[in-house]
Structure formats: structure tokens, C-alpha cells
C-alpha positions, -999 to +999 in steps of 0.1 A: +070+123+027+046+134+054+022+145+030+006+113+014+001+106+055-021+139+060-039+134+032-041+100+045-059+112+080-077+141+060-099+117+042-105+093+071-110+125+091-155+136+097-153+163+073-176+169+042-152+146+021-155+116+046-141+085+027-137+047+036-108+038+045-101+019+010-106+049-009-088+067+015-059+049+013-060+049-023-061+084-029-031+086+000-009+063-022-021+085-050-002+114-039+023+091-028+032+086-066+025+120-075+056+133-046+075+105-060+074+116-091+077+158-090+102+152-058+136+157-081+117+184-103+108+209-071+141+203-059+157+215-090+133+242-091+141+259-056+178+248-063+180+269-095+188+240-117+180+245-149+178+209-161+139+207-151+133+178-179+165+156-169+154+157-129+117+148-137+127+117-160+154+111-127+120+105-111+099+086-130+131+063-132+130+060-098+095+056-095+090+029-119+123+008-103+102+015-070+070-001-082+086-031-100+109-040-067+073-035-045+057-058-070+084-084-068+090-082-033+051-088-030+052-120-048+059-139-014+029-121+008+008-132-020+018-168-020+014-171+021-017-154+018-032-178-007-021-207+008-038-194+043-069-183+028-065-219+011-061-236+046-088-218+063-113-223+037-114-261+033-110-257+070-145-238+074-163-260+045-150-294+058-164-287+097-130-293+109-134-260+125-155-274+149-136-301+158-102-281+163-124-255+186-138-286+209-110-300+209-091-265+221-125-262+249-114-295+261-075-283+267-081-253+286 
């Protein structure tokens, strides 16, 4: 699981292949998906297992329970996130802004 993580620091690294940190990330969670999913067939392989098909669909299994518990456990960050970027834009368009940060001068 250190891979995706090296990868990670290899794009954001000065080298020819210099990414943003967006794409860098991306490409990081990328082979995240792709360890995920050949984790059970390598370790079959060096094991001697025969059963190379069984272990791989062990893995996308896995995989795809992963990404629908991520999704649904990211239903909540999304809400509170909304509802600040909610707060702090009629915030910002109203003027309040200015108010709260006089009124914070005065306090201190």
C-alpha cells in the first residue's frame, strides 16, 4: 500500500513528468485501484495457488464494496460542505463580512 504514496510524491516531485497536485493525486488513487484490484491475484501467484480467476473476482468484490462504503460514508462531508459553502457565500454577497470582521477589530 506504499506504492499509490510514491507514485504519489513521484509526480509532485521536479522531474520531467512534473504534475499538479490534482492530477497527481489522481493518478496516485489510480494505482490505488489498480493494487486493489491485482492485490489477491499476485498473492495467489507467488503463493502457487492455482485459482488465479477466483482471487481476482475476490478483488474486484472487494474493491467495488470499498468504493460504495467510501461513496456512502461521503454523503455527510458533502452535506457539511454545502451547507458551509452555502453560509459563507450569502455571507460574502450580503456584506455581512464586513460587519462580523469590525465587529471582531473592535473585540480584540
Amino acid at each position: 500500500y506504499l506504492l499509490p504514496i510514491v507514485v504519489l510524491i513521484w509526480c509532485i516531485l521536479p522531474t520531467p513528468e512534473r504534475l499538479s497536485p490534482a492530477l497527481s493525486a489522481f493518478w496516485a488513487a489510480m494505482f490505488m485501484s489498480f493494487v486493489a484490484l491485482t492485490q489477491h491475484p499476485l498473492k495467489a501467484l507467488l503463493r502457487g495457488e492455482g485459482d488465479l480467476r477466483g482471487a481476482f473476482v475476490q478483488g474486484v468484490g472487494e474493491w467495488s464494496t470499498g468504493m460504495i462504503s467510501g461513496s456512502r460514508n461521503m454523503i455527510s462531508i458533502a452535506v457539511a460542505t454545502g451547507a458551509a459553502g452555502i453560509i459563507i457565500g450569502t455571507v460574502s454577497l450580503t456584506g455581512a463580512h464586513q460587519v462580523i470582521g469590525a465587529f471582531v477589530e473592535t473585540l480584540s
